[in-house]
N, C-alpha and C positions, 0 to 999 in steps of 0.2 A: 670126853667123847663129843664131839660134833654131831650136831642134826643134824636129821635129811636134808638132801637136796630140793625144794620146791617150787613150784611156778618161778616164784617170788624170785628165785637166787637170778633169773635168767637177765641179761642184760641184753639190748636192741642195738645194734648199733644204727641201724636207721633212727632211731629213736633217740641215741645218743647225738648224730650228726645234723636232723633239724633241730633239737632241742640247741646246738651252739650256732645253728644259721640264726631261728628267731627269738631266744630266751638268752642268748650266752653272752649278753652283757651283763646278763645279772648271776651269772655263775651257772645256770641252768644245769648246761650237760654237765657241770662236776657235782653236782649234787646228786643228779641221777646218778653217775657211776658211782661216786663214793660216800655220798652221804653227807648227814649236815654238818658233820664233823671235818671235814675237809675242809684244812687250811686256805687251800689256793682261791677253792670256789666263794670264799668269802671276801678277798681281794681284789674280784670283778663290778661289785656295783658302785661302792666309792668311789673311784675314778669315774667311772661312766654317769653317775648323778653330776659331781662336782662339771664336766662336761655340760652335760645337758643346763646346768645353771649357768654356764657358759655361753652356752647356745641363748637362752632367755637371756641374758643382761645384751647381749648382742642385738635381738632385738628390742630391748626397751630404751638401749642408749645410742645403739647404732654404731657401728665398723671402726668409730675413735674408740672405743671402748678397751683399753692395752689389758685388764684383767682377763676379757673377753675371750681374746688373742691367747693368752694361756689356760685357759681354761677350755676351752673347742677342742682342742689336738688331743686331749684327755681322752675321751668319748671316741673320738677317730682310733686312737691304739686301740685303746677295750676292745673296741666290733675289730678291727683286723687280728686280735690274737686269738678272737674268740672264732672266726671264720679260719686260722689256721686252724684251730683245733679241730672244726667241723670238719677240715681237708683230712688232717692223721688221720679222726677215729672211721671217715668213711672208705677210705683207700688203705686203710690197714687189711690185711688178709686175712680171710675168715676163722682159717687155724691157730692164727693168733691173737686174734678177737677171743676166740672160745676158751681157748690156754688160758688169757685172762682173766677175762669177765664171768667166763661159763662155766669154770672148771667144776664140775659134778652136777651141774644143772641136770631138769632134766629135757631141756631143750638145747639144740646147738642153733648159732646165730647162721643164715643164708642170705648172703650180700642179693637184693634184687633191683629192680629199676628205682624201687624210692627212695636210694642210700646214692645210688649215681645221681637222679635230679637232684639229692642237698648234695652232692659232692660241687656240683654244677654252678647253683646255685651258692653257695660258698665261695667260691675261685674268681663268679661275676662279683659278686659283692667285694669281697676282700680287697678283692684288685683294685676296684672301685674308693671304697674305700679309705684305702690307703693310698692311692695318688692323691685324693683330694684332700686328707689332712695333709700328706705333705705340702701341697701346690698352697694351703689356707696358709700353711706356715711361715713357708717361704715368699709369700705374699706381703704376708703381714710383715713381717723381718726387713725384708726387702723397701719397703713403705718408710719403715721408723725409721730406717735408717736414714732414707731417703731426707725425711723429714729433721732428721739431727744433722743432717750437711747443710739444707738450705738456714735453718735458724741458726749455725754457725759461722754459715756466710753471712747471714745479714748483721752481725754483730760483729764485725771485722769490719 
């Protein structure tokens, strides 16, 4: 027999959708929806550390730095998967919001303005985001390579 329905069961999607705009590198909104036991939400901060150590050796050694280069684009996926998800959970329909997350709460979820500004807010960032790992990448790429033509010419 299952317990009652309590406060407790009810799930926010507003609350689910800032929580993946400004925690959801670290797994945030899947912890909120499913708990510590959720596999996925535990596969968001490793990459996004290893990134951010990324970011620091980049500036302690500066732009030659080819670890650097692979490591930055890490932290860049993290935040744009983690802003799609912000997009699903705040543009999903409230009937199916409730289906899922609410089913016998004793509250039902009411999409209002503050689940559109993180929907908002999500779509700037992501976007964001995700042009500029790409553009770092193919930057970088684009560089080396550069750089394995000219030291191949000059040894001819």
């Amino acid at each position: 027999m299952s317990a009652p329905a309590t406060v407790r069961d009810y799930k926010s999607k507003t609350v689910a959708t800032w929580l993946a705009v400004l925690g959801g590198w670290l797994g945030l909104h899947r912890f909120y929806l499913h708990g510590l036991r959720d596999p996925l939400a535990w596969c968001y901060a490793p990459p996004a550390i290893v990134g951010l150590f990324g970011v620091q050796r980049m500036r302690a050694f500066g732009v030659d730095d080819h670890l650097a280069w692979v490591l930055i684009p890490l932290l860049g996926l993290v935040l744009a998967i983690a802003m799609v998800g912000a997009l699903i959970y705040g543009l999903t329909p409230d009937e199916r919001w409730n289906a899922r997350y609410n089913a016998g709460a004793a509250r039902q979820h009411q999409t209002g303005w503050a689940t559109v500004l993180g929907v908002i807010a999500a779509l700037v960032l992501g976007a964001g985001i995700l042009m500029a790992t790409i553009a770092f990448s193919a930057q970088r790429y684009f560089e080396y390579a550069a750089e394995q033509a000219a030291d191949a010419a000059q040894k001819r």
